[in-house]
C-alpha positions as CSV (number, residue, x, y, z in Angstrom):
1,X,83.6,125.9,108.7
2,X,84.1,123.1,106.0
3,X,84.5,119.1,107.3
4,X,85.4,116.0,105.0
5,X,84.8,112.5,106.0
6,X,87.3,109.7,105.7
7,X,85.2,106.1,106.0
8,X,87.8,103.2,106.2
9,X,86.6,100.1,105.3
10,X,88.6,97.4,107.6
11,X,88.3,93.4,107.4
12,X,86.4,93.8,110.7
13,X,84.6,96.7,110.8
14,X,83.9,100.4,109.2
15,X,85.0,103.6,110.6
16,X,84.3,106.8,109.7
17,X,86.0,109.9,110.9
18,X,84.9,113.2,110.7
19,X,87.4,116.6,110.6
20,X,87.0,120.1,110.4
21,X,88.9,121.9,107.7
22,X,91.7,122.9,110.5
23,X,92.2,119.1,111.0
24,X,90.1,119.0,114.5
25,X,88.7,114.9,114.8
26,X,85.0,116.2,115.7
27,X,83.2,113.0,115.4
28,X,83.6,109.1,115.1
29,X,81.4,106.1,114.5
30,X,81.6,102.7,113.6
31,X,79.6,99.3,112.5
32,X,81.0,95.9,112.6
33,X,80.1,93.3,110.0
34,X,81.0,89.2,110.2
35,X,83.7,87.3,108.4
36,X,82.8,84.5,106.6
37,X,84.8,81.2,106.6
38,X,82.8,78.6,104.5
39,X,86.2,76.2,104.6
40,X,89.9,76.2,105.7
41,X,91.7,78.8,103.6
42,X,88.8,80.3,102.9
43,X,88.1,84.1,104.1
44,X,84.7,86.3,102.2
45,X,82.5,88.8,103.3
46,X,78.9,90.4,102.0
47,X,79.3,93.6,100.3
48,X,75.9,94.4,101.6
49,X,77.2,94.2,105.0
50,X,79.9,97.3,104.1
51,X,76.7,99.3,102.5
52,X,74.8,98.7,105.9
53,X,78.3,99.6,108.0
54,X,78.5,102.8,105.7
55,X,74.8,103.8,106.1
56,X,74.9,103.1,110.1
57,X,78.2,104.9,110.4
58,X,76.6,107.9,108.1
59,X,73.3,107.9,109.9
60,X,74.9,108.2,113.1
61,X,77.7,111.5,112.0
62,X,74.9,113.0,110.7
63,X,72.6,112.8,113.8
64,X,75.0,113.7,116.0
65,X,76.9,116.5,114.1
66,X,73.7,118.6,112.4
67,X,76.0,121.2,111.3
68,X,77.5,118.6,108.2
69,X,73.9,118.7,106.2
70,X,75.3,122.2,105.2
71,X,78.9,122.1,105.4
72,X,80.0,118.4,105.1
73,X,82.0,119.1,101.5
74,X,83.5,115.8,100.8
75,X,83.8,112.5,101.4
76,X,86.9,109.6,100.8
77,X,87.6,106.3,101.5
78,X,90.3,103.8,102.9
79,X,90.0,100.1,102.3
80,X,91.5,96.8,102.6
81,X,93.9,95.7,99.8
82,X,93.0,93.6,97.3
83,X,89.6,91.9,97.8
84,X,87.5,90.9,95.0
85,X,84.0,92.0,94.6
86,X,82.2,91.3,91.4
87,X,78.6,92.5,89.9
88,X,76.4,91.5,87.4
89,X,75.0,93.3,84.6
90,X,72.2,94.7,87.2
91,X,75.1,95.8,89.6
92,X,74.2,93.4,92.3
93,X,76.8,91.5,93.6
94,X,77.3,88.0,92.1
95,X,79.1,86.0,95.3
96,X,81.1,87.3,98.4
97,X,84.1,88.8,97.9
98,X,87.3,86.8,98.5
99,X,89.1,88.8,100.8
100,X,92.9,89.5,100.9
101,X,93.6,87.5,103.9
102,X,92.2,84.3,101.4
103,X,94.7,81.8,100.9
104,X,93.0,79.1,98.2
105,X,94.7,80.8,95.2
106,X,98.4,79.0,95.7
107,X,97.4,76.7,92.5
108,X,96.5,80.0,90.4
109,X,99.7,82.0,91.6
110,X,102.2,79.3,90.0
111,X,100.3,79.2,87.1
112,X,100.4,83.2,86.7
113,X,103.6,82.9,87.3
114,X,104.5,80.4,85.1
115,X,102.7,82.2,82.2
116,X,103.7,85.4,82.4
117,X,106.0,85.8,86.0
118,X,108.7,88.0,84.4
119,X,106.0,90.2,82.4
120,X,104.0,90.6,85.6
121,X,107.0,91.9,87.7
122,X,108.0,94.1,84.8
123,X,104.8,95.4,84.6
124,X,103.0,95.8,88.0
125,X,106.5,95.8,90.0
126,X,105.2,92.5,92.1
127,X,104.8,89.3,91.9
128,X,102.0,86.7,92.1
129,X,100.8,85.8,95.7
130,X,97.5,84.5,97.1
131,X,97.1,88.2,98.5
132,X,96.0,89.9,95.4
133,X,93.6,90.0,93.1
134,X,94.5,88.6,89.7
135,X,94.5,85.0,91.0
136,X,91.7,85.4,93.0
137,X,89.9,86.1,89.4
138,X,91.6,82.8,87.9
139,X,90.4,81.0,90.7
140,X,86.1,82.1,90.1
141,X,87.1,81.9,86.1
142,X,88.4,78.5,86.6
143,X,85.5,76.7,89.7
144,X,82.9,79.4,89.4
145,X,82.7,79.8,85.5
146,X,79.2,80.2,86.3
147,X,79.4,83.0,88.1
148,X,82.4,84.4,85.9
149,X,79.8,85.0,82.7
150,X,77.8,86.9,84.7
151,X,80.6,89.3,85.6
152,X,80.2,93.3,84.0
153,X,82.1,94.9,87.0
154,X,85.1,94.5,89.1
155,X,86.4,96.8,91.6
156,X,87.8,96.4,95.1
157,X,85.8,96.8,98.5
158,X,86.0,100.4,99.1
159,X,85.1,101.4,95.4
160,X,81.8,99.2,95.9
161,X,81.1,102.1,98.9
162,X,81.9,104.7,96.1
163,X,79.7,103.3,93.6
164,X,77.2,102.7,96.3
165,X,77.2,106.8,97.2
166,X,77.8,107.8,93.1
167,X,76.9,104.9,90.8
168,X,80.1,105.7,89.4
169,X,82.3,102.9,88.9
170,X,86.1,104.1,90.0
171,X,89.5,102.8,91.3
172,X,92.4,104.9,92.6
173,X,96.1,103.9,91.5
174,X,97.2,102.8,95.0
175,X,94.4,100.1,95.5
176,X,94.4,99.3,91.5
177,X,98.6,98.7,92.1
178,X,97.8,95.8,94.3
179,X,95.5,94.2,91.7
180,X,98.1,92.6,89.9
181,X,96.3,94.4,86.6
182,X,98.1,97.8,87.0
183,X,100.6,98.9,84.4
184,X,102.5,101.1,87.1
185,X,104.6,102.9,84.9
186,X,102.0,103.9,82.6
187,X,99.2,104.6,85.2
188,X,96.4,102.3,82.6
189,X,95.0,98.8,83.1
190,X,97.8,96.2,81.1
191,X,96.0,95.0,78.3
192,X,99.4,92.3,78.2
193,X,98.1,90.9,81.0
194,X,94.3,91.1,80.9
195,X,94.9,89.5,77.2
196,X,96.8,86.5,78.7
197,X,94.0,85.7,80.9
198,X,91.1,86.9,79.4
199,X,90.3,89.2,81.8
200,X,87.3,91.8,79.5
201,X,88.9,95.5,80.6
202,X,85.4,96.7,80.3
203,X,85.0,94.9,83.0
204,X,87.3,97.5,84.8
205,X,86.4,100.5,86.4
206,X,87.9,103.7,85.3
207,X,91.1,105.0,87.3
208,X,91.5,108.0,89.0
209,X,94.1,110.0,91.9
210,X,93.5,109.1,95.0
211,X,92.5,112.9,95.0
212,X,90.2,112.7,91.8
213,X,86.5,113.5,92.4
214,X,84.5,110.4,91.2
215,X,81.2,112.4,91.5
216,X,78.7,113.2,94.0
217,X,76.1,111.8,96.3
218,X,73.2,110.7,94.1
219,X,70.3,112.7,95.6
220,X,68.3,109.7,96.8
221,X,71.2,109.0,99.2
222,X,71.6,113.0,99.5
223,X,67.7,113.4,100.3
224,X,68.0,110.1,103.2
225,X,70.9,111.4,105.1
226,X,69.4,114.9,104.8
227,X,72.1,117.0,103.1
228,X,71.5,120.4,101.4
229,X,74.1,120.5,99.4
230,X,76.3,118.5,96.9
231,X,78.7,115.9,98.5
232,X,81.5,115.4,96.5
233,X,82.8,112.0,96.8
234,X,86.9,111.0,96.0
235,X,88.5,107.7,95.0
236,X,90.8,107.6,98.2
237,X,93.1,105.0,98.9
238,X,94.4,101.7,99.8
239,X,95.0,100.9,103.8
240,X,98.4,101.2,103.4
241,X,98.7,104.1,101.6
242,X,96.2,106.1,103.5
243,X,97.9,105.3,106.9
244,X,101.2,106.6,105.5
245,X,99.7,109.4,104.3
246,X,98.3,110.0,107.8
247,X,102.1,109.3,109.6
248,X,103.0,112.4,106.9
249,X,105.4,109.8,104.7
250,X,105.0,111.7,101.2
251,X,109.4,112.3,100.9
252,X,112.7,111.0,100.8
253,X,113.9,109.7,103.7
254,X,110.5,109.1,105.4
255,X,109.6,105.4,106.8
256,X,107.0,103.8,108.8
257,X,106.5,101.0,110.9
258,X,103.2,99.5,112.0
259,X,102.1,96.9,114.3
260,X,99.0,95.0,114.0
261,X,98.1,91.4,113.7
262,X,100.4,91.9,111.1
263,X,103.4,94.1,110.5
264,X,104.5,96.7,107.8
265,X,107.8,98.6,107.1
266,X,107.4,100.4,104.4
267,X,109.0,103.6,103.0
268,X,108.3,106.3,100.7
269,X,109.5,106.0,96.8
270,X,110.3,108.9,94.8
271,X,109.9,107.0,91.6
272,X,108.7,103.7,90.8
273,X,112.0,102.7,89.0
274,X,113.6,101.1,92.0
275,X,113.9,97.4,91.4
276,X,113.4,95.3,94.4
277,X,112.5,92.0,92.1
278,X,109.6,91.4,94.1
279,X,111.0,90.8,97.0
280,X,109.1,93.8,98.3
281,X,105.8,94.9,97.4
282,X,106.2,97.7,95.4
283,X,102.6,100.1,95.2
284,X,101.5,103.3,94.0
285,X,100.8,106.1,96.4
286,X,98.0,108.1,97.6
287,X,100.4,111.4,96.9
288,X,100.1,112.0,92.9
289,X,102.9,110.1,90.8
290,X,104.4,108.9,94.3
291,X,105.2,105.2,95.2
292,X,106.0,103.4,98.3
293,X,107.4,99.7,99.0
294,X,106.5,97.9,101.5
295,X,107.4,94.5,103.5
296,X,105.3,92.3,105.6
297,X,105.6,90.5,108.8
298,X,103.0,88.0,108.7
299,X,102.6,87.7,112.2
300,X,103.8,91.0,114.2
301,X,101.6,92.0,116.9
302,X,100.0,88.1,116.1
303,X,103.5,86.9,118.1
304,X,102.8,89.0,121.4
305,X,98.8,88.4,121.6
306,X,100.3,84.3,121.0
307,X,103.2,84.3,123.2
308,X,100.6,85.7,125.9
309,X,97.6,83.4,125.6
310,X,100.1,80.7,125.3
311,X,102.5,81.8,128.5
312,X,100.5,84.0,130.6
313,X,97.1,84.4,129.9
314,X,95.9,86.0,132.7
315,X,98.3,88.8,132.3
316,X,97.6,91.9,130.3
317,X,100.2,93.2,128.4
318,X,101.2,95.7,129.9
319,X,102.2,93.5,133.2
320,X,103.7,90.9,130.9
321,X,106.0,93.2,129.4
322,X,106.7,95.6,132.9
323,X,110.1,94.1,133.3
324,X,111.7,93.7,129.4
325,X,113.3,96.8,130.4
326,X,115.7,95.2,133.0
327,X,116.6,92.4,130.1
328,X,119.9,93.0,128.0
329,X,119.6,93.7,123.9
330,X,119.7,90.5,123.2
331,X,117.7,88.8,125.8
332,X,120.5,87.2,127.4
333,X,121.2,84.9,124.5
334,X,117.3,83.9,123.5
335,X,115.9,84.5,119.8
336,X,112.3,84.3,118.9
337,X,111.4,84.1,114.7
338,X,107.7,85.5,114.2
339,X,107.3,82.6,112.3
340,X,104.4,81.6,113.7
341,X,101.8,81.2,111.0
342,X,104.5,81.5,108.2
343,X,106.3,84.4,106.4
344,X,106.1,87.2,103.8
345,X,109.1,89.5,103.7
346,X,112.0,88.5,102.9
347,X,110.7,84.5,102.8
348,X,107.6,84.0,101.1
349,X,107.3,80.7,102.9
350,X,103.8,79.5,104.1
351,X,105.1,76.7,105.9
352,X,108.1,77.8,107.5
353,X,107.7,78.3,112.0
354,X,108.6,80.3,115.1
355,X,111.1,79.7,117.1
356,X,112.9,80.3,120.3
357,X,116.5,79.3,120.2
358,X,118.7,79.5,122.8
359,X,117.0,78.6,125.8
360,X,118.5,77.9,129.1
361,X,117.6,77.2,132.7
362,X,117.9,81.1,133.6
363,X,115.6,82.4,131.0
364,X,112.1,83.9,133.0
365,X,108.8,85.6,131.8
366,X,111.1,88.6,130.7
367,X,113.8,87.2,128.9
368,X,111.0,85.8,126.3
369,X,108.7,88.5,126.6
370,X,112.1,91.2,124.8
371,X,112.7,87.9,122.6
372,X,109.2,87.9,121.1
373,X,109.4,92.1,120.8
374,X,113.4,92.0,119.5
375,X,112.0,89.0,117.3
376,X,109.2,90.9,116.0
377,X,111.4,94.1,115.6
378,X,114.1,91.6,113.5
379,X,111.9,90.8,111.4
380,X,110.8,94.2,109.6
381,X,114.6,95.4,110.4
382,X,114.4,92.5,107.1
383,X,112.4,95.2,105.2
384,X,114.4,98.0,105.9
385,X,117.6,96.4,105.2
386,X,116.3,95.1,101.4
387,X,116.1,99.1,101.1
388,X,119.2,100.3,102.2
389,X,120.9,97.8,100.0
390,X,118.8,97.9,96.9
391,X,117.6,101.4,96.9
392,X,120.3,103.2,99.1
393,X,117.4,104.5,101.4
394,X,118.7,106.2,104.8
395,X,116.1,106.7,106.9
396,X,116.0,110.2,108.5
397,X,113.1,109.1,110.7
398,X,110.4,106.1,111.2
399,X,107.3,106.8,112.2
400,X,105.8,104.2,114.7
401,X,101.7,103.4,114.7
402,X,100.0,100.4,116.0
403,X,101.3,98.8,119.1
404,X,104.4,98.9,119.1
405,X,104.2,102.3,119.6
406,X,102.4,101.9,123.0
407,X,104.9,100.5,125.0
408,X,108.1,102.5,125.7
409,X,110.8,99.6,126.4
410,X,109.7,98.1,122.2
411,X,110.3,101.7,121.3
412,X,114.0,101.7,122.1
413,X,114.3,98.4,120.6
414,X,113.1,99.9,117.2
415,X,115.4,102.6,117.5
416,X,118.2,100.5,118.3
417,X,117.3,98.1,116.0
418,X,116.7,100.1,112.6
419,X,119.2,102.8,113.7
420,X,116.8,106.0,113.2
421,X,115.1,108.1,115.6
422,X,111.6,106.6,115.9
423,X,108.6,109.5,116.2
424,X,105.5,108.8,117.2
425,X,102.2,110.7,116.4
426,X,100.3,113.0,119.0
427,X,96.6,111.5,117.6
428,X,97.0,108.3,115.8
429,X,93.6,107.7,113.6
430,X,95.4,105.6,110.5
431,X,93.8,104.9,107.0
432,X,90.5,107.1,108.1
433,X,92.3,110.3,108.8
434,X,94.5,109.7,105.3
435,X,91.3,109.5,103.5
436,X,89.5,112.2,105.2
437,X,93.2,114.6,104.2
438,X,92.1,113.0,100.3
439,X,89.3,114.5,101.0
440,X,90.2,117.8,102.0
441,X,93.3,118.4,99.0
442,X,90.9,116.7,96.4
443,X,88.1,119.7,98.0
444,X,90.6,122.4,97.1
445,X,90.5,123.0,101.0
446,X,94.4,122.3,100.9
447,X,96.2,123.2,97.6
448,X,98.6,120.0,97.8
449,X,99.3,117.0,100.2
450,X,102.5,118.9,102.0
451,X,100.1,121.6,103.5
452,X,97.6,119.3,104.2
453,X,100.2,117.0,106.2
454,X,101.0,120.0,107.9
455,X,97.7,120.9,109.6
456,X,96.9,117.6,110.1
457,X,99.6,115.4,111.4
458,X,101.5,116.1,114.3
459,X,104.2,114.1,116.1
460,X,105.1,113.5,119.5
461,X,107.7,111.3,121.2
462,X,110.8,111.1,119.6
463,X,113.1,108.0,120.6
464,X,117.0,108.4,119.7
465,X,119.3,105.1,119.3
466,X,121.7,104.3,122.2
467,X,124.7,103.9,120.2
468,X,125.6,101.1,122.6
469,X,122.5,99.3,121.5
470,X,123.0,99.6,117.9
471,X,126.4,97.5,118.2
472,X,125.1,94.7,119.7
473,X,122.0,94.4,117.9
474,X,124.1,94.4,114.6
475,X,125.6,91.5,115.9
476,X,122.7,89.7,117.2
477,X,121.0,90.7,113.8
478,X,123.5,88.3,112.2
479,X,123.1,85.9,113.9
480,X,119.1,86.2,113.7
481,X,119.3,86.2,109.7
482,X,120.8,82.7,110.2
483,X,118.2,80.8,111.5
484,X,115.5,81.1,108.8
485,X,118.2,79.0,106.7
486,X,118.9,76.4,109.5
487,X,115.0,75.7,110.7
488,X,113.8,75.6,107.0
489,X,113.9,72.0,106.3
490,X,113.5,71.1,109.3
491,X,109.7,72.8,109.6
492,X,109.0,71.8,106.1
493,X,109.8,68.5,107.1
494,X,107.4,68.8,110.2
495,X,104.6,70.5,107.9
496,X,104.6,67.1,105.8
497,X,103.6,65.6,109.3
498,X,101.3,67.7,109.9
């Protein structure tokens, strides 16, 4: 029996997930590092500290799965989006990385913008924002140009795990799309851009399918964790792209909806000529040639963990949200925007706020408890309708992860609310299990991603719309779009106070 090994490198912690060939989860472990905040804004971490995770988390497969010394035959990655990690000519890293979650790069994202803004959506499909990459590298060229001439390598958090097991350096397309550097269309670094801000591309590592074999375990590393064979390490993926891989979005037709601290709608893209003008992010896939867009809720499952710390924090949620069920669509007449810590998709506004509107004397604990959830819900239903209109998507079925798909009452709402069936998956191990499936099609242990998806995903619940819903939400929808419009001025106004 063959295994692969997906490690997913979060903004918390590392996990590593280890399948048999069949796609049997036989093992788990994860290490937790520290996030460092050395001002307001601010958000790094040690790449060291994702080395150590890795080793602990292979360390501990190892001891407690002998069998993988002689049948572990590859190994893949997940990671978070974005983050910049820089080494010097030795290969040791030069300062922490600035993470994706970093916000101090506002200044550089006008200026890209106002450089190049057209050429950069034309070429990478996005636009600048304090997320990605490219003005994260304007921001050390322009306060650390110290540390900038010692830069000789630049890759993203999980490629520093690849180089770390290879001393290769490598980036797949679906991580290098959210760089800001990518020439999407063309699948090579954009020397246009690089040029116009003297960005070095030997500074870049080389490109590969999320699929591509980067190399293998160098045998120091193979001798420590005791291996008697060749590991064969692969690019992987971005987050993103891995977990949709794992949900089994790689067609037409196919969306998911995920809810964290964040929250992501996204749907698979058949070509990367749809134009969305960077209202969406628009990324390359782990699935070879493939594309996906994507819109964010900054604060999804943020909202709910908020609304109950705030309202009822002795409750856990599943008795603060026991009785949403008896509530109307609607919530009797009360709207909650997820607004809370500003907004991505479909207002890029960092100083816009939440809101509940509508309240009377008869709203209780359960009228705002379906507000915050429909609110939430509204909110991606943004996403989704940016796609119908621009791209003509229909979705045939969303796929649910995160947690809204834990509680059955917010699983109607979605339903009712996007108008799709909403499936949910039997085993839900995210960006891990997607790179451990890169692992296993890159391995020749699955000739494609389609049969791969088949052995390893498998679904569960499916929730149907109640046609009765859909009507009223549509209306309540249209009224929700409103607000954004009539509370913007008014919290910008506030923000200035603040």
């Amino acid at each position: 029996m063959s295994y692969v090994l997906g490690l997913d490198l979060g903004t918390s912690s590392l996990k590593g997930l280890l399948f048999r060939q069949d796609g049997v989860l036989v093992g788990e472990a994860s290490a937790d590092y520290p996030l460092l905040t050395p001002q307001a804004g601010y958000s790094e971490q040690n790449p060291a500290e994702w080395r150590q995770a890795a080793h602990k988390v292979l360390k501990t497969l190892v001891s407690e799965h002998e069998e993988i010394k002689k049948e572990l035959v590859g190994i893949s990655f997940s990671g978070q989006m974005h983050s910049l990690v820089l080494l010097d000519e030795s290969n040791e890293v030069i300062r922490p990385a600035i993470l994706w979650n970093d916000v101090r790069t506002t200044k550089q994202c006008r200026e890209i913008m106002e450089t190049a803004g057209d050429r950069i959506l034309n070429i990478t499909k996005n636009v600048a924002l304090e997320g990605f990459t490219l003005p994260k590298i304007l921001w050390v060229q322009e306060n650390e140009p110290e540390n900038w001439s010692k830069v000789q390598h630049m890759m993203l958090p999980k490629d520093y795990l690849s180089f770390w097991l290879t001393g290769k350096y490598s980036m797949d397309y679906s991580d290098a799309a959210g760089t800001l550097l990518l020439d999407v269309e063309n699948k090579c670094w954009s020397t246009e851009i690089l040029s116009t801000f003297s960005i070095p591309q030997e500074i870049l590592p080389t490109l590969y399918e999320s699929s591509g074999e980067v190399g293998v375990i160098t045998e120091a590393l193979k001798k420590e964790f005791g291996f008697e064979q060749d590991v064969k390490i692969y690019a992987g993926g971005a987050d993103n792209a891995c977990a949709a891989l794992a949900s089994g979005i790689i067609q037409e037709g196919a969306g998911m909806v995920s809810i964290g601290t964040s929250g992501v709608f996204l749907s698979f893209e058949q070509s990367d000529k749809v134009n969305y003008n960077g209202k969406l992010h628009l990324f390359s896939h782990a699935v070879k040639d493939k594309v996906y867009s994507m819109g964010v809720t900054l604060a999804a499952g943020n909202s709910l963990s908020w609304y109950r710390d705030t309202f009822a924090p002795t409750l856990d949620f599943g008795e603060l949200l026991k009785d949403v069920g008896t509530v109307k669509p609607g919530s009797d007449g009360l709207l909650f925007t997820p607004y809370i810590v500003g907004e991505r998709t479909p207002h890029t506004d960092s100083q816009i706020r939440g809101s509940f509107i509508g309240m009377d004397t008869h709203h209780r604990l359960p009228h705002f408890g379906r507000s915050v959830l429909e609110g939430i819900t509204f909110s991606l239903k943004d996403s989704q309708e940016m796609m119908e209109t621009t791209a003509k998507r229909t979705f045939t079925k969303i796929v649910s992860v995160g947690g809204g798909a834990k509680n059955p009452d917010w699983l109607q709402m979605q339903a009712d609310i996007f108008d799709s069936t909403i499936v949910t998956l039997t085993t839900e191990q995210g960006p891990g299990m997607g790179a451990a499936m890169l692992a296993a099609v890159g391995s020749g242990l699955f000739p494609d991603v389609n049969s791969c998806v088949g052995t390893f995903v498998s679904y569960d619940k499916e929730i149907v719309p109640i046609q009765e819903n859909v009507a009223a939400y549509k209306k309540i929808y249209e009224i929700y779009k409103q607000v954004y419009g009539a509370t913007a001025d008014i919290c910008h106004q506030l923000a200035e106070i603040r």
